[in-house]
N, C-alpha and C positions, 0 to 999 in steps of 0.2 A: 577711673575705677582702679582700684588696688587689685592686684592679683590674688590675695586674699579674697577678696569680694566676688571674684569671678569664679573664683573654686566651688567657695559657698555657695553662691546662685546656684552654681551645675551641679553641686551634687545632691541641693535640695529638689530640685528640678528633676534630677536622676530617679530621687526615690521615691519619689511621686508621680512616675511615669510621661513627665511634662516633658517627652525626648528632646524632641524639637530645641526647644529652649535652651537644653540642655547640653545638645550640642553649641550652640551659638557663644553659650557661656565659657563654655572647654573652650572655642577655639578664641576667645577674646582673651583668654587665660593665658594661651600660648601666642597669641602677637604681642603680648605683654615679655614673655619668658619663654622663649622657642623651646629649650631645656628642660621643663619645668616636668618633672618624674609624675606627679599626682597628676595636672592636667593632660598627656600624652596616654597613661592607664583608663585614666576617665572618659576622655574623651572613648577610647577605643572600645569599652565596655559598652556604651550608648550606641558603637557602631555596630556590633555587634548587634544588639536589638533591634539595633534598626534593618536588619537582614546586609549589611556593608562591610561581609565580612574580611574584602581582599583590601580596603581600607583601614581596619580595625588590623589587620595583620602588619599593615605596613606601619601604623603608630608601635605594636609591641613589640616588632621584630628587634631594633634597634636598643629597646629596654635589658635584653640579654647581655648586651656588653659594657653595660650601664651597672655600677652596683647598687642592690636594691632587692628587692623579694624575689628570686626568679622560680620561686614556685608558681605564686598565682600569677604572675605574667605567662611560664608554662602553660599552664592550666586554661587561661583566656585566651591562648593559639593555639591550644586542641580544640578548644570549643570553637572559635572561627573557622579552623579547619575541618572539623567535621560538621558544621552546622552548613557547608560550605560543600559538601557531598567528598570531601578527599578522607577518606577514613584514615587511609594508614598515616597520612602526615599527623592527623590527631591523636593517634594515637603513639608517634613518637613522641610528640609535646606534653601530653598525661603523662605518660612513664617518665619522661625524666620534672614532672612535677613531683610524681611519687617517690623519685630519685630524691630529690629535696626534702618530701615531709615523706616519710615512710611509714609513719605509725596512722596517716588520713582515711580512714577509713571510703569514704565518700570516693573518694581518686581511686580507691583500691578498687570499687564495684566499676566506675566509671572504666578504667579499665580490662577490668574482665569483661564485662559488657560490650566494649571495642573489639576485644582479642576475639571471643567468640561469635563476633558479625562478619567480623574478615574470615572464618573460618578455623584460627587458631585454637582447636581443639585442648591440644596438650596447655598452653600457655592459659588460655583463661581457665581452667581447672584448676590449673596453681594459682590465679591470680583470686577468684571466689572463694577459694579457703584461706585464702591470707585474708582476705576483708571480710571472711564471717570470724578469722579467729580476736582480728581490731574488733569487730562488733555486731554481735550475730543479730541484729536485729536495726533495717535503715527506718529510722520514724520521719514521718510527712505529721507536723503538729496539725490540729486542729486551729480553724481563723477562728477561735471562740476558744477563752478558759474559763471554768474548765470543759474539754471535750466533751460532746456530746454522748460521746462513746465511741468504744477502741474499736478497729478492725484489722486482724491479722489475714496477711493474704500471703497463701505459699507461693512462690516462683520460683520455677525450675531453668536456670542457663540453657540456652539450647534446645529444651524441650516443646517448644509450641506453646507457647503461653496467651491466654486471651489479652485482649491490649485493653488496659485499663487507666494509663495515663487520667485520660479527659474526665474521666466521671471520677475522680476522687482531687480534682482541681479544686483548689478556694474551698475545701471541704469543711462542716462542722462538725465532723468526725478527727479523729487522730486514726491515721496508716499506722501499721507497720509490716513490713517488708522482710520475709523470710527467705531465703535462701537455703532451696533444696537441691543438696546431692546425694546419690546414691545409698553413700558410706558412712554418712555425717551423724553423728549422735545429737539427738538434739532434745533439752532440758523441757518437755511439756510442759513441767508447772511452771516454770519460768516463763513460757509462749502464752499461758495460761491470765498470768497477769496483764498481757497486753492486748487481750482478743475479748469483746463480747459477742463479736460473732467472726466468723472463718470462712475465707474466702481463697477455694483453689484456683489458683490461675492456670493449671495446665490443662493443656484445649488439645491437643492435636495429639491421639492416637497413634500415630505412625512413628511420630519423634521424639513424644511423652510415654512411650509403652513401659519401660523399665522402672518410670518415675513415679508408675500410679500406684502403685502398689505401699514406695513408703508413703508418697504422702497422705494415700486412706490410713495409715497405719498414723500417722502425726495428727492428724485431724481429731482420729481419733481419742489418740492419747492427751491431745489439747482439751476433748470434753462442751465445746461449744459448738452450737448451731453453725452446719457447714451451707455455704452458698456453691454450689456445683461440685456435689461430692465425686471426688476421684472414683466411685466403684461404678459413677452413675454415666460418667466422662467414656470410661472404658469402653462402652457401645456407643458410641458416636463414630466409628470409622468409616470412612465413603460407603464402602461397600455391605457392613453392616447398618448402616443408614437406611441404605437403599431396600434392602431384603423387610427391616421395619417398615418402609411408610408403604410397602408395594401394592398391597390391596385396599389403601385408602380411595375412599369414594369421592370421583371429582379429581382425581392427580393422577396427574402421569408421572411414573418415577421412573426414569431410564437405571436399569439394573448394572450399577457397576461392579467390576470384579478386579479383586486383587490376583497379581499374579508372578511369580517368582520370575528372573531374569532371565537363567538357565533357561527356566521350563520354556519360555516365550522365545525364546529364539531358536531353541527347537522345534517349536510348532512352525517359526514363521522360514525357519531355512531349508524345511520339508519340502517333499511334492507338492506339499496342498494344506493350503490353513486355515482346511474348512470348519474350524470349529469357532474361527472368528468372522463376524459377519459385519461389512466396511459400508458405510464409515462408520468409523466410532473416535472418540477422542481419547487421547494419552498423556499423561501424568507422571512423573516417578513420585512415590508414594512420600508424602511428608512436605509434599511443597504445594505452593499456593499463589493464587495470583495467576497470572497468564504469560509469563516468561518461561515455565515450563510445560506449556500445555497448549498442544496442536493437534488439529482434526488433520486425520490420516485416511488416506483415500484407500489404500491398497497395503502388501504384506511386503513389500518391498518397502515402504516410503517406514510403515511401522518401525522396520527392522534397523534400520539409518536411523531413525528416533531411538531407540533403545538403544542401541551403539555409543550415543552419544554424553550416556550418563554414567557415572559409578554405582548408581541406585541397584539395591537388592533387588529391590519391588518394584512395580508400578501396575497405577488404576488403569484399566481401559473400562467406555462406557460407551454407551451405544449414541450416535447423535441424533438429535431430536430437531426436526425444523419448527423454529418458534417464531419464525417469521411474522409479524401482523400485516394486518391488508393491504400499510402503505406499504410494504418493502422492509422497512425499520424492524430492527430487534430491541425486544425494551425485555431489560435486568431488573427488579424491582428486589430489594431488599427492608423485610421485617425485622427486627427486632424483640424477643419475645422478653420480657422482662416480668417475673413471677406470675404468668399467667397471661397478661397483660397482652395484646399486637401491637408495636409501636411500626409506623411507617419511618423509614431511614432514608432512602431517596430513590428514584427512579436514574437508569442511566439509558438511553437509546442512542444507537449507532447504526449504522449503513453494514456494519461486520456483523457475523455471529457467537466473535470471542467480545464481550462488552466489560471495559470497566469504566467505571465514571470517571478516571481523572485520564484517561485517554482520549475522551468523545470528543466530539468538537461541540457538545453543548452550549459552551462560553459562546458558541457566534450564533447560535439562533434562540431568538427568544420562544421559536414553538415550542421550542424542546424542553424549555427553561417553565415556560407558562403549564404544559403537559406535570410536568414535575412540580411545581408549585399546588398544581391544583389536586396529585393524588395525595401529596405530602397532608393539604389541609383535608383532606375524605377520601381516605383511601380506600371505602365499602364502595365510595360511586365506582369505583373500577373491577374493585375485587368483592362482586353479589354474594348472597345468602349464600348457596352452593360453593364457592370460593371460599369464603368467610368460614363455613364449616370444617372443608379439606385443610385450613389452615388450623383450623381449631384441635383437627385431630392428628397431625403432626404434633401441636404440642403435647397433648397427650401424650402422644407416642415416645415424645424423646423424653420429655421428664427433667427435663435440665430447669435450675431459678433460671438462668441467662444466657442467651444464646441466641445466632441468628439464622433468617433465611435467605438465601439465593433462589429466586423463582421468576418464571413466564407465564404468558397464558399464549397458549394455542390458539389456532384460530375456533374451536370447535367453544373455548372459552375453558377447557383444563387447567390446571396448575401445571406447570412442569417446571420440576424439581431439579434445579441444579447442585445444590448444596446444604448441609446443616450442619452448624456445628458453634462452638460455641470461643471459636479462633476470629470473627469479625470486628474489621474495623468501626469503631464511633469514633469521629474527631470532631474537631470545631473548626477545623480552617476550610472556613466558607465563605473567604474574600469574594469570589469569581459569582458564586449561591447564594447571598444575603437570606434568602426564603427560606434557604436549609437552618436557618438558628434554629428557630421554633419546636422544628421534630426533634433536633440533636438534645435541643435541653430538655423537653418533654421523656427520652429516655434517660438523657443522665439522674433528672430529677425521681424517676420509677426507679429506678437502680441505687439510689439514696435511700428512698422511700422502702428496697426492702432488708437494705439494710439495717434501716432501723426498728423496723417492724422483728426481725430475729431476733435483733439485742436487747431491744425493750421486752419481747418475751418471755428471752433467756432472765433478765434480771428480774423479770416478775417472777419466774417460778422458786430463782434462787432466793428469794425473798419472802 
């Protein structure tokens, strides 16, 4: 076989996702030509996908001293390196890609995007106004021409943004991707052209406060049917949550309270901090997930918790034992999509802080079979009375999209851990096979009401 021939095999193999092969090809490429610039890139790209990223690092490393494109070899050792969990290595290797093409727009967000996960406040600010001034607007085409129809969706850097990735995958819609700051002038009729319907993604009240105000203000001057309008977002914060769903029939809502940091450590380094009543769990406000959130026994243990953050804010909430009969705590997550309940998955643990990709699920099939079977009926779990208190949360919040974190008690209540419209949907359900079904059954309702706007929109405009 010619070296030629082995190219072509792997890189037809490549783009037709035949990895495997594709590897086998690359590396028959390179017992042919050790040297060989295309098969050592190729090869490393495939490794790369193939999750082999300290492999794939070790084909590009040496390409640097090689001449040859050292942007996108750059470019393919950030992405190793941060697919790879080391941010900052990635994000030397983007910058100095962007160092090479400097007008790429694409590298530009890539990197603000980096600078702003590690923290880089000042640096990805300057880096999101240079890649909106390359190009204020990133389009994901449509697998279909012409598009089905457009969807503009605002994103705010930093500000809590619902994750959207997975449901606009292999889409028959065309994205396109805004980018909002503060300060930023931005051409509505120009946005105007690329939107039949409008999609805010900023979710999270505490980190979004500043940013909801222009982007009600952009939506609006954009002029099309908005999907989570920023005025609507605004009352979704923990503690305003809570105060809504509080006299729903059928739910327990533990009443969370926001609370300044000053003020909280003056109560708690007093004589007496009888105006908080233990346990309760702690929070600083804007964060999520259970890395920063610990059930605190006493005003001591509190105050050591506060101590520990820069946070202005933070939620305290009262704690609720959700305990069920075996001992187990089960987290169940809905999905509410234009009205719709979609079940998302069930997570059960031996703890009372639960998240699914912590549990040791993956080693019992109870737990797995339990989840399988609320995912395919999720009323056999959650009855008529359930089924209503859910019903009237959505009411309540009024969101197109958005999820729940809920229990039931032993009495068979709801109890309310969360709402908001910041939850995860993904598809990586190696370990959950069972989980496709619900995942695609919300992304496809999430499709479905996008299309239901835009087709509206163009009927009336018509």
């Amino acid at each position: 076989m010619s070296i030629d021939h082995a190219l072509s095999l792997a890189s037809a193999c490549r783009q037709t996702g035949r990895l495997d092969l594709a590897t086998r090809h690359y590396r028959d490429a390179l017992a042919l030509e050790p040297d060989c610039w295309e098969a050592c890139f190729g090869l490393a790209q495939v490794l790369i996908r193939q999750d082999c990223f300290d492999e794939a690092i070790g084909w590009l490393t040496p390409l640097l001293e090689r001449p040859g494109d050292h942007a996108v070899v750059s470019r393919q050792l950030g992405l190793a390196e941060t697919c790879a969990g080391r941010h900052e290595r990635g994000l030397a290797h983007f910058r100095r890609a962007l160092e090479h093409a400097p007008d790429d727009p694409a590298l530009a967000h890539t990197v603000a995007n980096l600078e702003q996960a590690l923290g880089l406040a000042r640096e990805a600010d300057a880096s999101f106004r240079r890649a909106l001034k390359l190009k204020p607007l990133v389009t994901i085409p449509a697998t279909v021409a012409p598009a089905d129809f457009r969807v503009l969706f605002v994103f705010a850097p930093g500000a809590g943004n619902t994750p959207f990735e997975f449901l606009i995958e292999r889409a028959r819609f065309e994205s396109n991707i805004i980018t909002l700051l503060p300060d930023m002038v931005y051409d509505a009729g120009r946005l105007r052209l690329h939107a039949d319907v409008v999609v805010n993604l900023v979710s999270d009240v505490d980190r979004g406060h500043a940013l909801l105000a222009p982007a009600q203000a952009l939506v609006t001057d954009v002029g099309r049917p908005v999907v989570n309008a920023p005025n609507a977002i605004a009352r979704t914060s923990r503690d305003a949550v809570a105060r809504q769903l509080a006299d729903i029939p059928g739910c327990r809502v533990p009443q969370t309270a926001l609370h300044r940091k000053a003020g909280l450590r003056s109560t708690l380094s007093g004589p007496s901090s009888a105006p908080l009543s233990f346990p309760l769990l702690a929070r600083p406000a804007g964060s999520h997930g259970g890395d920063d959130f610990e059930r605190m026994e006493h005003a001591a243990q509190l105050l050591a918790f506060v101590d520990r953050f820069d946070a202005e804010h933070f939620y305290l909430t009262p704690y609720v034992d959700y305990r069920s009969g075996d001992g187990h705590f089960r987290k169940y997550r809905f999905v509410y999509v234009d009205g719709e309940i979609l079940p998302y998955h069930l997570a059960i643990d031996s703890q009372w802080k639960v998240h699914h990709a912590t549990t040791d699920m993956a080693r019992h099939t109870w737990m797995q079979d339990e989840e399988r079977a609320f995912l395919d009926d999720p009323w056999h779990v959650f009855g008529p009375a359930q089924r209503n208190g859910l019903q009237a949360i959505r009411d309540a919040i009024g969101l197109d999209y958005f999820g729940i974190d809920c229990g039931l008690d032993r009495d068979g209540a709801v109890v309310v851990f969360e709402v908001n419209a910041s939850m995860l949907v993904h598809g990586n359900n190696e370990q959950f096979p069972y989980k496709t079904a619900a995942v695609e059954r919300i992304r496809h309702a999430f499709r479905a009401l996008l299309e239901r706007r835009a087709t509206a929109a163009c009927r009336a405009a018509s």
